[in-house]
N, C-alpha and C positions, 0 to 999 in steps of 0.2 A: 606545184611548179613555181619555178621562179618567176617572180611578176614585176621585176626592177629593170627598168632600162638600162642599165648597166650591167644585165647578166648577160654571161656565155653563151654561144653554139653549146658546146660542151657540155654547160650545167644544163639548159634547161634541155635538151636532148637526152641528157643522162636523168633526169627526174623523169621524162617522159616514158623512159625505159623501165624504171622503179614502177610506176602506176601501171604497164602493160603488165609486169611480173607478179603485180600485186593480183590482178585481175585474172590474171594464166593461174594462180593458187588458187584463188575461190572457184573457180569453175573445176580444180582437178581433185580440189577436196571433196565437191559434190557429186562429183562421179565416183570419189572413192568408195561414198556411203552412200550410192544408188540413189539418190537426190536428185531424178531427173529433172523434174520443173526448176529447180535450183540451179542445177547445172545450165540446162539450157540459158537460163535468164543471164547466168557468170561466162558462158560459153560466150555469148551474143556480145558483150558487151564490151568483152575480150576481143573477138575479132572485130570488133569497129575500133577499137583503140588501137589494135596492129594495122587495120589498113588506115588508121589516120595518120601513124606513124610514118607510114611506108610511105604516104602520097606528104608529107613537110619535106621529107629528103626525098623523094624521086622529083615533084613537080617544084621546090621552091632552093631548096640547100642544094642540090645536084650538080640543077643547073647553073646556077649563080657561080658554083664552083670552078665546075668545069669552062664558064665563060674565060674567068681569071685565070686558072691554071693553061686555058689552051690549047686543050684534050679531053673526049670523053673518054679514055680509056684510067685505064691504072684503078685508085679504089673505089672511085663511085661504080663502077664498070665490075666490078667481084661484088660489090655491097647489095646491087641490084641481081646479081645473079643469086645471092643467097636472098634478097627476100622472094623472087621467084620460087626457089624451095622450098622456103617456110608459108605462100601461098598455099604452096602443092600441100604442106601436110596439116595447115591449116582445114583445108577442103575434104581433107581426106576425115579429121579429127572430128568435123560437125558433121559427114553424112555417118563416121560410127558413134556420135551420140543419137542423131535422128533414129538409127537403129538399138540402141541402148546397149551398143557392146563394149560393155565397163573395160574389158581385157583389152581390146582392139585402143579405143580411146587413150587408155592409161598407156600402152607399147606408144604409139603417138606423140602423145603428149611426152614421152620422154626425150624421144627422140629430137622434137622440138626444142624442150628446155635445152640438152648438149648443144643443138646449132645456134639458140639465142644467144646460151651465156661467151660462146666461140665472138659468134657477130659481134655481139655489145661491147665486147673488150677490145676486138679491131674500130670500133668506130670510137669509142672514148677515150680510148689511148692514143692512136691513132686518127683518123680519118677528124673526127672535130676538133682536135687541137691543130690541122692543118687549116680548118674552116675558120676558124678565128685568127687563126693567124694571117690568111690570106685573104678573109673578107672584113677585114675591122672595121674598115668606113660605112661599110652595108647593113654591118650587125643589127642597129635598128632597127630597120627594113626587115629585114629578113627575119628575126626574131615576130615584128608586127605580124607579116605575114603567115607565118607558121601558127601564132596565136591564135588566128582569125583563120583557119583551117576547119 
């Protein structure tokens, strides 16, 4: 991730997303080739780096946002509805590894990837180039605080 005071919402949000996807491969490789101990270990590590993800923009970027903007509605308002989904099939993805159902998992985990790579391109295109643009005096802060998550 980018570690310069002077980076993005944007960049380091968007690296943060690189390192989930990095993490979402290793754990779907090792289900590919019944690698349960692997998996589980890539599974695990993967879901604490999405919900760390989830909790820098629901508790820190959000709301800072939507302070500024003046509305919780509009994208933070859909962004948080789809990570609610991707919760859902998160939860769903570790009780069929717990059970070791390679088929179940892989259908899952596909389905996830489509709504990630959908999300990521609404919030990097979109939604954090609003973030920078309307939080630039904050960015510090906010950037600090997301590090220190």
């Amino acid at each position: 991730m980018t570690e310069t005071g002077d980076a993005t919402i944007t960049q380091f949000l968007a690296d943060d997303h690189n390192r989930c996807d990095d993490l979402f491969a290793a754990a779907e490789n090792a289900v590919s080739v019944r690698d349960w101990a692997s998996a589980a270990a890539h599974f695990q590590a993967f879901l604490e780096a999405m919900r760390r993800h989830f909790a820098m923009e629901e508790d820190i970027l959000f709301p800072a946002f939507e302070t500024r903007a003046g509305s919780g509605g509009g994208p933070t308002f859909v962004m948080r509805g789809e990570h609610r989904e991707m919760n859902g099939l998160l939860d769903e993805m570790g009780a069929a590894l717990e059970r070791r159902e390679q088929d179940a998992y892989l259908n899952l985990s596909e389905t996830l990837l489509m709504l990630m790579r959908q999300h990521n391109l609404k919030e990097e295109n979109i939604l954090y180039p609003m973030t920078d643009h309307a939080l630039a005096g904050e960015r510090p802060e906010l950037l600090g605080a997301m590090r220190a998550r």
